[in-house]
C-alpha positions in Angstrom: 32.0 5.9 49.0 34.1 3.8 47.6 31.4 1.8 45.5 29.9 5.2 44.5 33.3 6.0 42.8 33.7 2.6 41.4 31.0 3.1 39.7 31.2 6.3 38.3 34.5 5.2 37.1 33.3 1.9 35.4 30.8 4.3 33.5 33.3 6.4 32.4 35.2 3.4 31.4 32.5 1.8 29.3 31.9 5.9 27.5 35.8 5.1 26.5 35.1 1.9 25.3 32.3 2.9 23.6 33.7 6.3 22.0 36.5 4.0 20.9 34.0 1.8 19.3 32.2 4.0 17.0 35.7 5.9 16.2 36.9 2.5 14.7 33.5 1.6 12.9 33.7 4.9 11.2 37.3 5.2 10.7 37.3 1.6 9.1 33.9 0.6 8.1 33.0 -3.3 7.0 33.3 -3.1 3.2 32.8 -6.7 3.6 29.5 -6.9 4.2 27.6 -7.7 1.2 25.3 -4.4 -0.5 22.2 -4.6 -1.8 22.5 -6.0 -5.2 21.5 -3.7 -8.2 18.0 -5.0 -9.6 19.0 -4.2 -13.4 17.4 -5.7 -16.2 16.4 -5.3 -20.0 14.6 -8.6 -20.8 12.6 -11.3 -19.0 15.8 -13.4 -18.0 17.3 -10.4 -17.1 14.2 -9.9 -14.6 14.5 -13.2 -13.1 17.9 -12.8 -12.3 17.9 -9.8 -10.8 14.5 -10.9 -8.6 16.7 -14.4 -7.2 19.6 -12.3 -6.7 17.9 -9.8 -4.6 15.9 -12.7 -3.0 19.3 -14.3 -2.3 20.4 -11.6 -0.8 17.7 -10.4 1.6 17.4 -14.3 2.9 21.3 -15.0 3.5 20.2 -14.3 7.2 16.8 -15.5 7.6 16.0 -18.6 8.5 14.4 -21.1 5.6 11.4 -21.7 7.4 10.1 -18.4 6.4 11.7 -18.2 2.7 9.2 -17.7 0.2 9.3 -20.2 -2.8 11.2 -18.8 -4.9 8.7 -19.7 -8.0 6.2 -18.2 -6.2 7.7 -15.0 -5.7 8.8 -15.1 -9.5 5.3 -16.0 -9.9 3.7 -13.0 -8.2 6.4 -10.6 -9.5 5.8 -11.5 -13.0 2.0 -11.1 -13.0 1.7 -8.1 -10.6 4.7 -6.3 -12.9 4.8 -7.9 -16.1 8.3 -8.6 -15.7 9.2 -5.5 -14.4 7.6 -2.9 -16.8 4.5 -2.1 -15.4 3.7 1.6 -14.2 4.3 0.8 -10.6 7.5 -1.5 -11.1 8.9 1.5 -13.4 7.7 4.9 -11.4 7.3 3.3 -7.9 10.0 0.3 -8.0 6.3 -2.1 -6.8 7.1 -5.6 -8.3 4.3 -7.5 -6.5 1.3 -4.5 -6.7 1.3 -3.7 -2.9 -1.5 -1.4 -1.9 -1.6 1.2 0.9 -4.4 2.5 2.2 -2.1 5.1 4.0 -1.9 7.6 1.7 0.8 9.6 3.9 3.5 7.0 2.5 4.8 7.2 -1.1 2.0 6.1 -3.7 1.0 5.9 -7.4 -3.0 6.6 -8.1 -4.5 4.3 -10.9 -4.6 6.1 -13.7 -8.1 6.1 -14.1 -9.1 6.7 -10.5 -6.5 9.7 -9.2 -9.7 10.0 -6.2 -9.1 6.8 -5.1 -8.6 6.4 -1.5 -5.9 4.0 -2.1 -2.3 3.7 -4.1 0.3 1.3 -5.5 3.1 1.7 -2.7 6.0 3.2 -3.5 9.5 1.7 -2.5 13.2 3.1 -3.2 14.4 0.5 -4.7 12.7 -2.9 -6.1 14.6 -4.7 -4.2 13.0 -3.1 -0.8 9.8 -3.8 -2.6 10.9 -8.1 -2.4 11.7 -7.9 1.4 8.2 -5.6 2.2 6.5 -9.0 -0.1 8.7 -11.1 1.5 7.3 -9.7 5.1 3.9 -9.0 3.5 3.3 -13.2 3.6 5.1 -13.8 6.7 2.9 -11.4 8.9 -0.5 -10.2 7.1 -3.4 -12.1 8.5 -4.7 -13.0 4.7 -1.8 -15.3 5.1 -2.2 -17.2 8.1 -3.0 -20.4 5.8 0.0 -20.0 4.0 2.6 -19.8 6.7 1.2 -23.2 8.5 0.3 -24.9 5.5 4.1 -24.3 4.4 5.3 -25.1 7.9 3.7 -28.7 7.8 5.3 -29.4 4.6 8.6 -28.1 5.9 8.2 -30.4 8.2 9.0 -33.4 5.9 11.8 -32.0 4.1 12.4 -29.3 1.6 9.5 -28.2 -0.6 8.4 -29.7 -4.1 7.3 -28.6 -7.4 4.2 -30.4 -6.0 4.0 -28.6 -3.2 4.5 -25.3 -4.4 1.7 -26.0 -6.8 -0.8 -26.7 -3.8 1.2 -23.8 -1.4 0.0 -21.6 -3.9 -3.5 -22.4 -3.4 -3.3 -20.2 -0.1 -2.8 -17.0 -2.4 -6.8 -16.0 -3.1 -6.5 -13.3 -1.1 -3.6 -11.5 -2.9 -5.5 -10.0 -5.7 -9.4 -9.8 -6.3 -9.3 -11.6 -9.5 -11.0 -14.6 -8.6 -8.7 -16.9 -11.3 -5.5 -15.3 -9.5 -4.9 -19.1 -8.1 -5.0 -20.8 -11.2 -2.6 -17.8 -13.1 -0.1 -17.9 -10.4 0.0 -22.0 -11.1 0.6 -21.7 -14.6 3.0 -18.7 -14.4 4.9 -21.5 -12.2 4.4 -24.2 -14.3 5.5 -21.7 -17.2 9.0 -21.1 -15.2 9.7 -24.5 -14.3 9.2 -25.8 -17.6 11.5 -22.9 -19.1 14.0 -22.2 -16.6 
């Protein structure tokens, strides 16, 4: 008997705790944890910095080993949204021209296909499009090559403009142009010679 009402008492001590708990995290919530950043921009530069800060941002907690070059990323986001101000990156916030075949979830038709059985995915802010890219290379099986390839090189130390150039090699399967490689090398070698 005396167990049974130690433990209903110990419950009814850890509901106090816990009511106590979610009165203080409402009454005083963490303002210091950091918001998503605003991904603002008028110009090219202005692109780029938004796209590292959000970057910054959604990997403060991650661990490196699954970071994303950052000049790939740039890369990809440049091409897929011409800096930002492509259909999708303005009316669906896409930066990096994820597809869905779901067409339950938020979407944009081409414009010249509205029958398509496909869409641009839509995201509520651009930033939420970076960490879906961001997760897009870390799980999906197109990527498999990517994620050891950039785990050996970890391996010895932190990535080079070297091997970014051949890291980037792994991307054939992101779009179906068949140059995609080769435009997401020179978009890199574009940035690191400019910026």
């Amino acid at each position: 008997m005396l167990l049974i009402s130690l433990g209903v008492t110990l419950k009814i001590n850890y509901l106090y705790i816990f009511i106590i708990f979610l009165f203080f995290a409402y009454a005083f919530p963490n303002k210091s944890l950091p918001k998503e950043p605003k991904f603002e921009y008028k110009n090219e530069k202005e692109f780029i910095v938004s796209l590292n800060n959000c970057a910054d941002y959604l990997e403060r907690n991650i661990n490196k080993s699954v970071h994303i070059p950052r000049s790939i990323m740039l890369a990809q986001a440049i091409i897929e949204s011409n800096y930002g101000t492509s259909r999708f990156a303005i009316q669906g916030n896409n930066l990096f021209g994820v597809m869905t075949f779901n067409l339950e979830e938020p979407h944009l038709k081409p414009f010249k296909n509205k029958k398509s059985k496909f869409g641009a995915r839509k995201y509520q802010t651009k930033c939420q499009s970076v960490k879906h890219y961001i997760h897009v290379l870390n799980t999906g099986l197109a990527f498999i090559e990517f994620r050891e390839l950039r785990e050996k090189m970890l391996k010895h130390g932190i990535l080079t403009k070297a091997d970014v150039i051949i890291l980037s090699g792994t991307l054939s399967k992101y779009a179906e142009n068949k140059d995609y490689v080769n435009l997401v090398r020179k978009t890199i070698k574009s940035l690191n010679k400019n910026h």
